[in-house]
C-alpha positions as CSV (number, residue, x, y, z in Angstrom):
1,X,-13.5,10.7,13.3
2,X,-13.8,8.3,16.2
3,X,-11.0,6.4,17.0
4,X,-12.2,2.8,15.7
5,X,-12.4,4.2,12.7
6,X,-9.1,5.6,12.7
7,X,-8.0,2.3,13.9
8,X,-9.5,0.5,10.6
9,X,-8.2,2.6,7.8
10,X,-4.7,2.8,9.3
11,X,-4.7,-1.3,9.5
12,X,-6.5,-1.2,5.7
13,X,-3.2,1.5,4.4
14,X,-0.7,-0.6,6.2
15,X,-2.0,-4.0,4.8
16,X,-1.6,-2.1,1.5
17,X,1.0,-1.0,2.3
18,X,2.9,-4.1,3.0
19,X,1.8,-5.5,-0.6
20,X,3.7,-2.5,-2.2
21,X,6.9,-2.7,-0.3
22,X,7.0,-6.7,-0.5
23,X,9.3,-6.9,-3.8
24,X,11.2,-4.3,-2.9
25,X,15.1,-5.3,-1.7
26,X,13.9,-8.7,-2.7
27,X,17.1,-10.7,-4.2
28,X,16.9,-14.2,-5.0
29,X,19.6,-17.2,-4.5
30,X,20.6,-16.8,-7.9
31,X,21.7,-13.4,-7.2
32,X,23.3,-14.3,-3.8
33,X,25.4,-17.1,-5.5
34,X,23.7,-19.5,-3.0
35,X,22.9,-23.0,-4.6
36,X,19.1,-23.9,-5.2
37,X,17.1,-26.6,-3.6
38,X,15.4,-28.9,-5.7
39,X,12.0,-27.4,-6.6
40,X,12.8,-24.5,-6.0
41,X,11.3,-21.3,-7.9
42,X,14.0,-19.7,-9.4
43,X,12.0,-16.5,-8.1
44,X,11.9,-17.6,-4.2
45,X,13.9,-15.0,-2.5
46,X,17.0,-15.9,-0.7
47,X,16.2,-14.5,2.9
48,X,12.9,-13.3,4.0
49,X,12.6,-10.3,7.1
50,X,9.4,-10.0,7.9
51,X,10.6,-7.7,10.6
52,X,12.0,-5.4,7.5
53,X,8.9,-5.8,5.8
54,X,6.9,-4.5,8.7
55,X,9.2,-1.8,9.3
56,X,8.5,-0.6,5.8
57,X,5.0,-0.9,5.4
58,X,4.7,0.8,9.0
59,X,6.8,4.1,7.2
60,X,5.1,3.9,4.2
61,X,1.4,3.6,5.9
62,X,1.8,6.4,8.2
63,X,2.7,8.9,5.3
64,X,-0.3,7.5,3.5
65,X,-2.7,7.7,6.6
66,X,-1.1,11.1,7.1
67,X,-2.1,12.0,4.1
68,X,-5.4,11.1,4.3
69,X,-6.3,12.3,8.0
70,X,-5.1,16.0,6.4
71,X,-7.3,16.0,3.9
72,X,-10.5,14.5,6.1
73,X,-9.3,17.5,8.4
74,X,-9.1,20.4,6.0
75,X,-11.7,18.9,3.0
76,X,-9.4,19.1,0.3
77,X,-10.9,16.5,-2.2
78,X,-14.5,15.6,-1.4
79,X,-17.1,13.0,-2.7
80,X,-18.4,15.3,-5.0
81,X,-15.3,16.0,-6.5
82,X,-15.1,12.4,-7.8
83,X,-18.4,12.5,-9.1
84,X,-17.5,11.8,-12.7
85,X,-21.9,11.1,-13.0
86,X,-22.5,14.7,-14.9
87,X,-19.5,14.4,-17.0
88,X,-21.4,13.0,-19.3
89,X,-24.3,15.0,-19.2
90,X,-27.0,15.3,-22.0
91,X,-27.8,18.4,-23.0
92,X,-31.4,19.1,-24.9
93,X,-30.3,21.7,-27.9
């Protein structure tokens, strides 16, 4: 696998990544006991760290990519063990 492409599914994982742990450890004014500004929704979280997000996706994306690489390395599921085409086969009796 050439390094560019390494390059793109690591950044596609921890994009996804990011998206999974985003509500995580997410707790909202409400919660704190902080007061609300005008507007505000009464989901908005109280403090955003991207930094914590980052650091989290970053965990999580590595285990994922490391799961991955292993099995482009040693074949584990292939292609043609997703091909769900001829489970429907017809079948002349």
């Amino acid at each position: 696998m050439r390094w560019t492409s390494i390059v793109a599914i690591y950044s596609s994982f921890w994009v996804l990544s990011a998206f999974i742990v985003l509500p995580f450890g997410v707790r909202t004014d409400e919660e704190e006991g902080h007061a609300k500004v005008a507007g505000q929704a009464d989901s908005a979280p109280a403090e955003f760290s991207p930094k914590r997000i980052a650091k989290r996706a970053t965990v999580v994306s590595l285990v994922l990519f490391g799961a991955f690489y292993l099995n482009y390395v040693n074949g584990w599921i292939t292609a043609s063990d997703l091909d769900v085409s001829n489970l429907y086969e017809v079948r002349p009796r």
